[in-house]
C-alpha positions in Angstrom: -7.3 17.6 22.9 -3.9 19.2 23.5 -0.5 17.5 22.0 1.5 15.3 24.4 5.0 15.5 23.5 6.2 12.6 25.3 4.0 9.9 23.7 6.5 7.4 22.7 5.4 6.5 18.7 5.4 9.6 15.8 3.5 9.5 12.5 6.1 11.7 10.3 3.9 11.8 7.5 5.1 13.8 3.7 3.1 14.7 0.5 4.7 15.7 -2.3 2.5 19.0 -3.6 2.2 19.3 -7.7 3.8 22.7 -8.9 2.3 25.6 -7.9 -0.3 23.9 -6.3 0.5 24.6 -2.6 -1.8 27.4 -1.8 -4.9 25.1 -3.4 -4.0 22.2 -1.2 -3.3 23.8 2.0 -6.4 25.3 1.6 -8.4 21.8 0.8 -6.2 20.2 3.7 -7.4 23.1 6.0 -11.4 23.4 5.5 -11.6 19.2 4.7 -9.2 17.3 6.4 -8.1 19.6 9.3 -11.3 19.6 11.1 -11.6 15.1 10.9 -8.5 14.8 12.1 -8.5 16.6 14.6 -11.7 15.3 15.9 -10.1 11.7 15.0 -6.2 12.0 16.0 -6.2 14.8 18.0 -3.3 17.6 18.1 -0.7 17.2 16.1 2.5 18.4 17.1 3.1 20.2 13.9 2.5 20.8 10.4 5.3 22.4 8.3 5.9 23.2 4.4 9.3 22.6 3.2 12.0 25.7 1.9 15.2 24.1 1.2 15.7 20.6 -0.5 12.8 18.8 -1.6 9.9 21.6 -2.9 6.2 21.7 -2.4 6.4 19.5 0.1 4.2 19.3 3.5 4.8 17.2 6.4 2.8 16.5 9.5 3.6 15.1 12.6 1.1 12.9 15.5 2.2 11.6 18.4 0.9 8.1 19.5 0.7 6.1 23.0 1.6 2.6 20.6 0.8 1.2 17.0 -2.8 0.2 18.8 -3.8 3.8 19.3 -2.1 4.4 16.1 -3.9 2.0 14.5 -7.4 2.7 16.5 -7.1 6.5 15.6 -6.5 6.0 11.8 -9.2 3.5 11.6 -12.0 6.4 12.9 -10.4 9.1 10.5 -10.4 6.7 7.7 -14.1 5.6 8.4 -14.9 9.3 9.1 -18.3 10.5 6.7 -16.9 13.2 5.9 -13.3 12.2 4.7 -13.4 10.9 1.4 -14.7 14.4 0.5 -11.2 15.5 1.3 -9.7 12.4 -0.8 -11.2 13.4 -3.8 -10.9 17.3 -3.6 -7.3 16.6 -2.7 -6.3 13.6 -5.0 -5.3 15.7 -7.8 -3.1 18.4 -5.8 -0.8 15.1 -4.3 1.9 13.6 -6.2 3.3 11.5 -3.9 3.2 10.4 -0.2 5.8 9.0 2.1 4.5 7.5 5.5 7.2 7.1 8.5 6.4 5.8 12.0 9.5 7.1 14.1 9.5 5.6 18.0 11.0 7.8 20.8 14.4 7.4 21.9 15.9 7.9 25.5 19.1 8.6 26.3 20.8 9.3 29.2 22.0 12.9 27.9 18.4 13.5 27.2 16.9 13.5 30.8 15.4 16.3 32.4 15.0 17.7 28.3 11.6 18.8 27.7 10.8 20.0 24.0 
């Protein structure tokens, strides 16, 4: 499934990685997780790793068409088989998480702009 940029509703999601950890989790996130969600929320638009202000951090970004498809699609990950293998070989490496649901603004400066 390829990334939509223009779908109007953004989980901005953050976890907070426990020192010196990183490598370990990215690694669990990659073979466990990676492969469910993308069967389950498709692309996302990104995945980054912070390296200035907050440390050890790692955000990820899916774009949604509403909070039903949001909602829909986080249902079939959570509910997944295979995913609570992930929650447990991960729940360890997280210290914290912060969830944000951010919707898309227009405006009129912004038309024609494609990201």
């Amino acid at each position: 499934m390829r990334h939509d940029t223009t779908l109007p509703l953004v989980d901005h999601r953050i976890y907070t990685i426990a020192l010196r950890k990183m490598s370990e989790f990215l690694d669990v996130f990659d073979r466990l997780a990676m492969p469910i969600l993308l069967e389950t929320l498709g692309n996302p638009i990104g995945i980054y790793t912070s390296h200035i202000g907050p440390l050890n951090q790692v955000v990820h970004l899916w774009a949604y068409k509403d909070l039903t498809d949001y909602q829909e699609r986080c249902h079939r990950r959570d509910t997944h088989p295979d995913f609570p293998a992930y929650l447990q070989a991960s729940g360890h490496l997280i210290v914290a998480q912060e969830n944000r649901l951010l919707t898309l603004t227009s405006l009129p400066s912004m038309q024609g702009y494609k990201p």
